[in-house]
GUDOFI-945134 format. One record per residue (C-alpha): residue number from 1; residue in one letter; x, y, z. Coordinates in nm, 3 decimals, decimal comma. Example, Ala and Ser with C-alpha at 12.3 -4.5 7.8 and 13.67 -1.06 7.14 Angstrom:
<firos>
<firo nr="1" rest="A" u="1,230" v="-0,450" w="0,780"/>
<firo nr="2" rest="S" u="1,367" v="-0,106" w="0,714"/>
</firos>
This chain:
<firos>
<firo nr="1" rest="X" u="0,000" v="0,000" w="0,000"/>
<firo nr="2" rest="X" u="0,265" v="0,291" w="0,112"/>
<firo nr="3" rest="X" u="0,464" v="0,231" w="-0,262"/>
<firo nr="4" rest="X" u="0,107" v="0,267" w="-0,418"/>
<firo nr="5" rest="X" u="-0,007" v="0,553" w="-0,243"/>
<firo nr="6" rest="X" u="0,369" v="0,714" w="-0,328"/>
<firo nr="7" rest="X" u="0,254" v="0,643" w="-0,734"/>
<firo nr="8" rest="X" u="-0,047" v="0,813" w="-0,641"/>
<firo nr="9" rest="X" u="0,116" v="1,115" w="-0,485"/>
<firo nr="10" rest="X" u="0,369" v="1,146" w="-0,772"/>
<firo nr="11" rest="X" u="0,066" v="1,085" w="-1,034"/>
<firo nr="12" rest="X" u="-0,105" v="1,400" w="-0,902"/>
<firo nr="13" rest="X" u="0,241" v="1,622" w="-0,871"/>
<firo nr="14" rest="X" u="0,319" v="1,575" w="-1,219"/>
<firo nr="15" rest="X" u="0,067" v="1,794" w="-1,411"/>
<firo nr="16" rest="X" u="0,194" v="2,061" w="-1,206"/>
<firo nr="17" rest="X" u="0,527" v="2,045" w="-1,336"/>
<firo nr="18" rest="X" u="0,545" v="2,285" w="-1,611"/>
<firo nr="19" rest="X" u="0,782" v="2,324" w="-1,903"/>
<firo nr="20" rest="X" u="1,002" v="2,583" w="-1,692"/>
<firo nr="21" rest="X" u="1,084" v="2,362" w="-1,413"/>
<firo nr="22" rest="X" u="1,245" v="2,077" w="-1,627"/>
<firo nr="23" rest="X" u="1,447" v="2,375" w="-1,734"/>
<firo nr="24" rest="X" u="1,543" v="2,475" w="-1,444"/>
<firo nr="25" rest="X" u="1,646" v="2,123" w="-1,358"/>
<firo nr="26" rest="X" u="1,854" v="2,126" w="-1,598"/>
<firo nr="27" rest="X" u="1,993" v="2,427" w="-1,541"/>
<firo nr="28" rest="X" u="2,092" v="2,297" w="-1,173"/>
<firo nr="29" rest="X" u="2,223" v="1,919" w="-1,282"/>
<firo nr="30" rest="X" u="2,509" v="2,145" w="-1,562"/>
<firo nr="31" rest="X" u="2,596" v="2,378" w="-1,200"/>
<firo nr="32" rest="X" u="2,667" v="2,124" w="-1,035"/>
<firo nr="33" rest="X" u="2,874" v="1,971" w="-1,287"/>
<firo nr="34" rest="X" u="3,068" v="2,256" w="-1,358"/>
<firo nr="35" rest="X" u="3,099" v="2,353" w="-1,020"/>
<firo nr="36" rest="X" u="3,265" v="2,007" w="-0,938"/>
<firo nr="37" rest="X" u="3,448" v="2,061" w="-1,228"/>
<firo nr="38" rest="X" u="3,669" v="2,395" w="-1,092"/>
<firo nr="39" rest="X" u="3,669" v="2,216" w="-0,759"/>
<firo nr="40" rest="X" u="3,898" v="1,931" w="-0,890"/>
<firo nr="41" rest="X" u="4,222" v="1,875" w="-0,645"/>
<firo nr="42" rest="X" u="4,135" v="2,153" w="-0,499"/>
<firo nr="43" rest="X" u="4,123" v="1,901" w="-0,140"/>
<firo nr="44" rest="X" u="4,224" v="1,583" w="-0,043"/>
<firo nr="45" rest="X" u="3,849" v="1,470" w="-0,006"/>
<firo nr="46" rest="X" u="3,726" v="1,173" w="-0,189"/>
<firo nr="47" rest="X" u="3,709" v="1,170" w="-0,599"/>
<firo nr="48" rest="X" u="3,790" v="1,527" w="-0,544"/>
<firo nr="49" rest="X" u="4,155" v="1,424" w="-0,638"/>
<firo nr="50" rest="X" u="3,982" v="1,210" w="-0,919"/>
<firo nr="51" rest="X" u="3,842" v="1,528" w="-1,173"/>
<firo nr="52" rest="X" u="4,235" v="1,701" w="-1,317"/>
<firo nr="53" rest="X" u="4,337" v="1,846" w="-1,633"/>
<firo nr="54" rest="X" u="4,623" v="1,695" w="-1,652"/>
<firo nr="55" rest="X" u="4,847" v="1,446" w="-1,454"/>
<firo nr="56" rest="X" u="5,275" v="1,424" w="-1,489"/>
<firo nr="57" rest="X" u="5,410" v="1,095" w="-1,328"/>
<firo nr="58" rest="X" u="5,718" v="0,916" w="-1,326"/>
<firo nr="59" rest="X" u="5,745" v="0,550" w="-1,479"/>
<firo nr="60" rest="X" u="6,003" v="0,413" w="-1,656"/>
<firo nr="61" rest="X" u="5,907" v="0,276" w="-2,052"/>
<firo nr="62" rest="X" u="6,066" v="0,175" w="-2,365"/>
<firo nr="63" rest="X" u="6,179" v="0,576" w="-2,522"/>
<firo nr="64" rest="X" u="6,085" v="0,665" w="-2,843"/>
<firo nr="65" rest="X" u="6,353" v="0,702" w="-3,114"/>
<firo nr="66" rest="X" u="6,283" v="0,950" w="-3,407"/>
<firo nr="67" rest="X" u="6,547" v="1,054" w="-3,644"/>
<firo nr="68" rest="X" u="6,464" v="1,436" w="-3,544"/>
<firo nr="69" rest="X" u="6,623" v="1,362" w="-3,234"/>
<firo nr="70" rest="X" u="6,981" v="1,507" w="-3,202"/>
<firo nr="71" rest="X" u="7,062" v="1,373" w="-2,895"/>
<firo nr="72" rest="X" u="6,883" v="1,058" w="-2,829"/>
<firo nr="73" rest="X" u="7,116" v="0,945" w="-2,533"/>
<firo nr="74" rest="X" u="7,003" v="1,180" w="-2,366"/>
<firo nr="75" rest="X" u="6,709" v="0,987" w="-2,259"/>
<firo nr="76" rest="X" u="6,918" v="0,748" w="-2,035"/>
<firo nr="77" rest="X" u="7,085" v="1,008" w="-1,831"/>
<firo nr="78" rest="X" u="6,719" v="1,148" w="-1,727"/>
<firo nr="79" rest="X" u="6,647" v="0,792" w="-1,688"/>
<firo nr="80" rest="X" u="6,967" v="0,733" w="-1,409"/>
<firo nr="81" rest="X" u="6,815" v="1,151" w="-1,265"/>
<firo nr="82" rest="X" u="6,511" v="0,977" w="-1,198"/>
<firo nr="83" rest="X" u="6,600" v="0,676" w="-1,037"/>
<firo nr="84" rest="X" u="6,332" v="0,478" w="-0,854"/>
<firo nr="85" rest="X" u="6,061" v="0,820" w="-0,869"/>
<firo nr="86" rest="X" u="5,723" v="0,700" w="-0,844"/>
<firo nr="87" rest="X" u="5,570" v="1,046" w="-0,739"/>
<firo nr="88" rest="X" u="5,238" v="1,168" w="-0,969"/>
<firo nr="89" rest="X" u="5,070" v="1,528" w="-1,002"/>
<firo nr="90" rest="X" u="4,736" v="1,650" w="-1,119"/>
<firo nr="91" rest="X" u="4,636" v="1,930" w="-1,152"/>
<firo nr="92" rest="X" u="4,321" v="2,119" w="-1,142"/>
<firo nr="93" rest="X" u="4,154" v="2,457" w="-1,186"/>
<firo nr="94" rest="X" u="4,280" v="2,619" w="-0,834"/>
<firo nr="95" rest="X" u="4,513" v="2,320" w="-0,736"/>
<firo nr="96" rest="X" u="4,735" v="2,074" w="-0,738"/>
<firo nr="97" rest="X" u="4,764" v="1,710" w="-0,578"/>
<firo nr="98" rest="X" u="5,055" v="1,479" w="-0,497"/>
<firo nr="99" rest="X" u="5,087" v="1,141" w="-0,459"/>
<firo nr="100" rest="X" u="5,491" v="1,065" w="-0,391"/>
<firo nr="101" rest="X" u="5,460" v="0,691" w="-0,338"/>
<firo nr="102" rest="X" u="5,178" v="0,532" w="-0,426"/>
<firo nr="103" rest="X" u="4,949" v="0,608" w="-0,141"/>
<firo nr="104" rest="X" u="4,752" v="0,916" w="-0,041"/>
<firo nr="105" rest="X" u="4,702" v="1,251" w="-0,235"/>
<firo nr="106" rest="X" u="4,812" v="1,552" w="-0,085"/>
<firo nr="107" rest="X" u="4,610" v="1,831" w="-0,228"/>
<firo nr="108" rest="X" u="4,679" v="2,197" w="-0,216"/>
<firo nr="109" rest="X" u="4,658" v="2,528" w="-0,419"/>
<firo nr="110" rest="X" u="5,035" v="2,654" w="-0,283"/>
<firo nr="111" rest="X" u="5,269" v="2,443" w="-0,483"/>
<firo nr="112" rest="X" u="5,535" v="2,541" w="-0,256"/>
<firo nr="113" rest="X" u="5,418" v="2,396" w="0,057"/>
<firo nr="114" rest="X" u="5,327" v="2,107" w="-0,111"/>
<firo nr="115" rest="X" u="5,709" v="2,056" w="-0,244"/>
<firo nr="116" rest="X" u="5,847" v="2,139" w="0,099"/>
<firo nr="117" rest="X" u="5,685" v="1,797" w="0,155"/>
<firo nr="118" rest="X" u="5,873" v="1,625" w="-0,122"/>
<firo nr="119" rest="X" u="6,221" v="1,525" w="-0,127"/>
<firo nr="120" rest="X" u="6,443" v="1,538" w="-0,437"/>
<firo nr="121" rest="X" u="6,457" v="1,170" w="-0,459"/>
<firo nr="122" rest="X" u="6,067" v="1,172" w="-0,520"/>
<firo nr="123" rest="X" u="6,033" v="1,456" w="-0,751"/>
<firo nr="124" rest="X" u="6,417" v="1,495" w="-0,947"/>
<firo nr="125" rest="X" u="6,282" v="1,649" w="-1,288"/>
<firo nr="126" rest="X" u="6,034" v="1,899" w="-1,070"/>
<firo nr="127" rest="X" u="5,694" v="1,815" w="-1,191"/>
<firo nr="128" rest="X" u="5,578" v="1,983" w="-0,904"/>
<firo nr="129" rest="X" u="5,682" v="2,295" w="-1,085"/>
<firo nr="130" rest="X" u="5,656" v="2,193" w="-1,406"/>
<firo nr="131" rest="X" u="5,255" v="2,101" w="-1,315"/>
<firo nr="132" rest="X" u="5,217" v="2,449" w="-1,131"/>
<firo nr="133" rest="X" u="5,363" v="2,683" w="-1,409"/>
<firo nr="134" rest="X" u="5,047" v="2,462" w="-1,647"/>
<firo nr="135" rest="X" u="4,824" v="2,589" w="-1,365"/>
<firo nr="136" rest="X" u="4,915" v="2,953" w="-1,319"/>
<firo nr="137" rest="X" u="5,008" v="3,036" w="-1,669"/>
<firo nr="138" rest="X" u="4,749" v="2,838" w="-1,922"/>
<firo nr="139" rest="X" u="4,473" v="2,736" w="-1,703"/>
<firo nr="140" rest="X" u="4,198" v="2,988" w="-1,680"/>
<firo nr="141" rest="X" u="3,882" v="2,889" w="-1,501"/>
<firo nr="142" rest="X" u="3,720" v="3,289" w="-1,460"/>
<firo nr="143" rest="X" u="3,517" v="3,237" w="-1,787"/>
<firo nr="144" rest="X" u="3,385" v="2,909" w="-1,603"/>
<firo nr="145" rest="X" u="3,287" v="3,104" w="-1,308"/>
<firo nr="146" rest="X" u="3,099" v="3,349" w="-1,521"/>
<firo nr="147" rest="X" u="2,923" v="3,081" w="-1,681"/>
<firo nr="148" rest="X" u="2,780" v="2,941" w="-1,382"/>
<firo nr="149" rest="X" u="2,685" v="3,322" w="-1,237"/>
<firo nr="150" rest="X" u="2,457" v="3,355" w="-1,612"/>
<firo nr="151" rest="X" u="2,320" v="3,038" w="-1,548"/>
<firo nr="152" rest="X" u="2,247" v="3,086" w="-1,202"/>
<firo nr="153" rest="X" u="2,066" v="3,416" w="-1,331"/>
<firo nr="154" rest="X" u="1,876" v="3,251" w="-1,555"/>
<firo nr="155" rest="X" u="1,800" v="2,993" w="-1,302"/>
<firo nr="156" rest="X" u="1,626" v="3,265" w="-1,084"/>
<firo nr="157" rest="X" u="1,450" v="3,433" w="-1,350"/>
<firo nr="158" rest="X" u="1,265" v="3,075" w="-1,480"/>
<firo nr="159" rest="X" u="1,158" v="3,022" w="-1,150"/>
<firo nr="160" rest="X" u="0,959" v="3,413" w="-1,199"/>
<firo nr="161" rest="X" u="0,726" v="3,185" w="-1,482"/>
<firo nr="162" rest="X" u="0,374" v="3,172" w="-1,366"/>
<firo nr="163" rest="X" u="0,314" v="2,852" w="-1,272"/>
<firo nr="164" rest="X" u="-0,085" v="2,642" w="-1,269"/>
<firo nr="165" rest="X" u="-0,361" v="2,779" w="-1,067"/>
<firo nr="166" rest="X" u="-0,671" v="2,752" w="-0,981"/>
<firo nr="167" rest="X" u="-0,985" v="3,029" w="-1,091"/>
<firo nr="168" rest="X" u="-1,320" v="3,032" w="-1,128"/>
<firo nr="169" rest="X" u="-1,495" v="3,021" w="-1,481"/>
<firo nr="170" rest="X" u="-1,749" v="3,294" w="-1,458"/>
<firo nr="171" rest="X" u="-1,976" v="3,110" w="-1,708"/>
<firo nr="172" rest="X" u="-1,976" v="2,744" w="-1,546"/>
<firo nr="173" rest="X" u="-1,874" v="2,859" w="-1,179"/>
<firo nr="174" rest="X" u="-1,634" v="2,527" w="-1,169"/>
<firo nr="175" rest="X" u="-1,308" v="2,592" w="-1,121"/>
<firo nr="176" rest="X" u="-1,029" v="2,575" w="-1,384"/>
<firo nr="177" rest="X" u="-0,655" v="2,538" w="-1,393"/>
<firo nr="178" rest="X" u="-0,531" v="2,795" w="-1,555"/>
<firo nr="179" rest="X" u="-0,145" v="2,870" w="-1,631"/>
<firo nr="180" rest="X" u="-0,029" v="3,220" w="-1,821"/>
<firo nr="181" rest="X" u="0,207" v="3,280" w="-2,076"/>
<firo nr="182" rest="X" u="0,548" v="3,405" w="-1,907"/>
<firo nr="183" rest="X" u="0,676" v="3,746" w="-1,972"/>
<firo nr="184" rest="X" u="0,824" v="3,811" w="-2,301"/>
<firo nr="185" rest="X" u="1,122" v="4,080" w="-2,191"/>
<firo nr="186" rest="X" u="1,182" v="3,781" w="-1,864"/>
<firo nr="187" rest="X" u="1,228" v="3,499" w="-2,086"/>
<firo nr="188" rest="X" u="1,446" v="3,700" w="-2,369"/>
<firo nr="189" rest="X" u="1,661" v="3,822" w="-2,118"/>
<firo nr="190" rest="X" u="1,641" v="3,409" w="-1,960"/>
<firo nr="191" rest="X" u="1,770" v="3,313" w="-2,316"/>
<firo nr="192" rest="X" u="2,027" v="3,558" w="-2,345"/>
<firo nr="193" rest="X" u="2,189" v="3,461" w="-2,039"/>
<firo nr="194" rest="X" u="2,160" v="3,055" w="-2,124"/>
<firo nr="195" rest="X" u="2,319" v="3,166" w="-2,418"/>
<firo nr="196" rest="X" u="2,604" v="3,374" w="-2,322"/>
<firo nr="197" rest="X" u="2,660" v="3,090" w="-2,044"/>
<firo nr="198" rest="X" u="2,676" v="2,841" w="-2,308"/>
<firo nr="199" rest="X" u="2,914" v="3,001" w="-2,553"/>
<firo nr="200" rest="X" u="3,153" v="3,093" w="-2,211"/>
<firo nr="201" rest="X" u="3,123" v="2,729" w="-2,093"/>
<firo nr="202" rest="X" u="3,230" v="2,628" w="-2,491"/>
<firo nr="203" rest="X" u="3,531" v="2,817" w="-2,523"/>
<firo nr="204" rest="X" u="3,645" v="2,705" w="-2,214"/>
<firo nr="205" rest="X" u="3,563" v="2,365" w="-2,225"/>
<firo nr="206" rest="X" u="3,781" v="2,348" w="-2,552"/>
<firo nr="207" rest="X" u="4,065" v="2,592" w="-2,423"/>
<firo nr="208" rest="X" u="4,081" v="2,311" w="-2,125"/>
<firo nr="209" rest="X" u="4,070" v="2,053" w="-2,393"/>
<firo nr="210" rest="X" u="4,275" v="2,137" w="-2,624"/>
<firo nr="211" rest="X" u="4,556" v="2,326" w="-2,339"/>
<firo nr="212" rest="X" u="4,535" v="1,993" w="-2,174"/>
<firo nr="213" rest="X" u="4,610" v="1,739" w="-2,486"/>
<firo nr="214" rest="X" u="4,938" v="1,970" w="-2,589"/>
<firo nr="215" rest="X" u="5,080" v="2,021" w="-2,264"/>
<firo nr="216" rest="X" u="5,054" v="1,654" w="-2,151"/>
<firo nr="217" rest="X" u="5,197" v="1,544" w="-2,514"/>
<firo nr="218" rest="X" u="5,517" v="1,750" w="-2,473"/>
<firo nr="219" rest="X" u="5,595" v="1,695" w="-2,098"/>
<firo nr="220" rest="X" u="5,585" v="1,337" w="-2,209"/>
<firo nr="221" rest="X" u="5,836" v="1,419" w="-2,518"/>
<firo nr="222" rest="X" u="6,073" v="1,607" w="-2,277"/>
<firo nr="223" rest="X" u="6,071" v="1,292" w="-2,044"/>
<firo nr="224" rest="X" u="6,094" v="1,015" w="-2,302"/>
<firo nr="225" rest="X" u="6,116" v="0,725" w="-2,137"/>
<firo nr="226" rest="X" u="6,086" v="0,826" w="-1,784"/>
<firo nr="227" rest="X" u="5,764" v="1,055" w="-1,748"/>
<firo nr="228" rest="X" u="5,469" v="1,017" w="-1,834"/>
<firo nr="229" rest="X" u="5,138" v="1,171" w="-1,873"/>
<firo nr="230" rest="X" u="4,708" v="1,172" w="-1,894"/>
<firo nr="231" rest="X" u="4,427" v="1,403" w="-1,979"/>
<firo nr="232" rest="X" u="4,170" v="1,366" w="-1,654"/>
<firo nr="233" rest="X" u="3,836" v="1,186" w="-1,813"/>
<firo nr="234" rest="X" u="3,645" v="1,257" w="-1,588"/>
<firo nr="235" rest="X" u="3,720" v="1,629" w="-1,625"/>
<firo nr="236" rest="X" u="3,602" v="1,665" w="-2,035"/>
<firo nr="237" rest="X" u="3,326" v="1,435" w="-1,928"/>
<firo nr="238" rest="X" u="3,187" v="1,691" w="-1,637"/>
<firo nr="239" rest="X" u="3,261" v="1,988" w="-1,898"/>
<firo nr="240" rest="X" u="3,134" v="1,838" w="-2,206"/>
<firo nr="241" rest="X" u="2,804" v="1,724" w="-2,048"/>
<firo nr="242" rest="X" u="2,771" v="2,016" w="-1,886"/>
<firo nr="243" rest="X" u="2,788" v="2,199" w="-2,194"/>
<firo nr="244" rest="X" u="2,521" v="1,969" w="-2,363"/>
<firo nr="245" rest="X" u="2,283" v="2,054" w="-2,074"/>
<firo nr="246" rest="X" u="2,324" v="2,416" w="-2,120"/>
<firo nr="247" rest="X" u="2,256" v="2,380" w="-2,484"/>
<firo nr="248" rest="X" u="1,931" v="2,202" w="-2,444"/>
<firo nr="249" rest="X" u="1,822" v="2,460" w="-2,211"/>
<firo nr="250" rest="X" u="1,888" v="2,704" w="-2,475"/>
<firo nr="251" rest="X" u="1,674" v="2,553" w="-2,738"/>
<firo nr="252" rest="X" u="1,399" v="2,486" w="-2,529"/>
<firo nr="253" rest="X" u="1,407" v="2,852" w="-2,396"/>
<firo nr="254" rest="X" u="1,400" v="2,919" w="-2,775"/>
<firo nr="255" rest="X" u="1,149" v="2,710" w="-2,914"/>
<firo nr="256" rest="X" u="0,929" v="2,801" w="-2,570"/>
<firo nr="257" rest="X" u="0,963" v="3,195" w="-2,697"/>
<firo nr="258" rest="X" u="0,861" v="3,125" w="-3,055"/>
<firo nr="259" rest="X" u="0,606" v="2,898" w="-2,959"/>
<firo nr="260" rest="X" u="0,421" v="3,201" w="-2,748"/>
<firo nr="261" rest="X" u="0,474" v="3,391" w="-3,027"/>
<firo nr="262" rest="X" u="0,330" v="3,205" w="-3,292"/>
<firo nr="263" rest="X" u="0,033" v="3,170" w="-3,047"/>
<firo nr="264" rest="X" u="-0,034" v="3,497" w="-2,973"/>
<firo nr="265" rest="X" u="-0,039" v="3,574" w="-3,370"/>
<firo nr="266" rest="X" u="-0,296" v="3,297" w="-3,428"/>
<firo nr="267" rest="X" u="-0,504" v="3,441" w="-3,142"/>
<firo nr="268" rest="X" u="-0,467" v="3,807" w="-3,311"/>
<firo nr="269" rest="X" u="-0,592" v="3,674" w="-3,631"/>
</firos>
């Protein structure tokens, strides 16, 4: 009886959830998202250490030869520099974490303090640095943050839309539910901030991408044979989906708007 009488609950909420709200929804799934996106290694916290742009660890592997090479010896000097180094560094939108030996990250957004904790035996070739200079210098999460401000905005601004109610037919005297067209200047203004979100969240979404691809590539190529390097999945995965739910928030804003539109022209004729 209780599961049937939940069916029954949820069968009488749902014609009072109106085009807006599953909107908004979306709206709040692609914050999240993004907002667990610029929180990547930014603690030690669980999976928190899991969402990076990039990671630089040591591991010894067959180099790569290429005639372009001038000095291809040089690859087993850095090799007898980095010893036994197991140590591995991600790094996210405001930080970086360590692991120097296989266990535990150690998370921070002060490189320094987190190399104080590292001895040269760990980290020879200076990842540490190498990882933080990616951070401070391509990295650049501010059009991210704007992003989720617009869509935040737009957020409030969809949960203005008139929602169903209840009046009184003054023919029939039964009551009616009755749900009005939004505001035309609110919902332009609504899409014009979805969209501006979308194209912010785009740019950087593909600045990370494509930042993230080169710089692991040739921090691999300096290392050849000792270092080596990942793009974080889970990090285009969070940004790319994101992305896709802003977009379908956008066309749905859009096709809502000319819908009313087209209505209120059929109702002038």
């Amino acid at each position: 009886m209780p599961p049937m009488r939940f069916a029954i609950g949820i069968n009488r909420f749902i014609p009072f959830i109106g085009y807006h709200h599953v909107l908004m929804i979306l709206i709040a799934i692609a914050i999240v998202l993004l907002s667990l996106l610029l929180a990547g290694c930014s603690s030690s916290s669980p999976l928190i250490p899991g969402i990076f742009l990039i990671s630089l660890y040591y591991q010894h592997y067959t180099p790569i030869y290429d005639p372009s090479q001038v000095d291809p010896g040089v690859t087993a000097a850095i090799a007898n520099i980095v010893g036994s180094a197991q140590l591995e560094v991600r790094v996210g939108y405001f930080g970086l974490c360590v692991n120097p030996d296989g266990g535990s990250f150690l998370c921070s957004n002060n490189a320094t303090s987190l190399a104080e904790q590292i001895s040269v035996d760990q980290d020879p070739l200076n990842l540490i640095w190498v990882a933080s200079t990616f951070k401070d210098s391509v990295v650049f999460p501010y059009l991210l943050i704007v992003a989720i401000i617009l869509a935040f905005f737009c957020l409030l601004l969809l949960a203005t839309f008139p929602g169903w109610h209840e009046e009184t037919d003054a023919r029939t005297g039964s009551d009616v539910d009755i749900k009005p067209f939004p505001s035309r200047p609110v919902s332009q203004i609504a899409l014009a901030l979805i969209f501006v979100s979308s194209v912010f969240v785009l740019v950087s979404v593909l600045w990370q991408h494509t930042a993230s691809v080169a710089a692991a590539q040739v921090a691999q190529d300096l290392g050849n044979g000792s270092v080596k390097s990942g793009v974080g999945t889970s990090a285009m995965v969070l940004g790319w989906f994101g992305f896709g739910l802003l977009v379908v928030v956008t066309i749905g804003l859009l096709v809502m708007i000319l819908s009313i539109r087209m209505l209120d022209k059929l109702a002038d004729e």
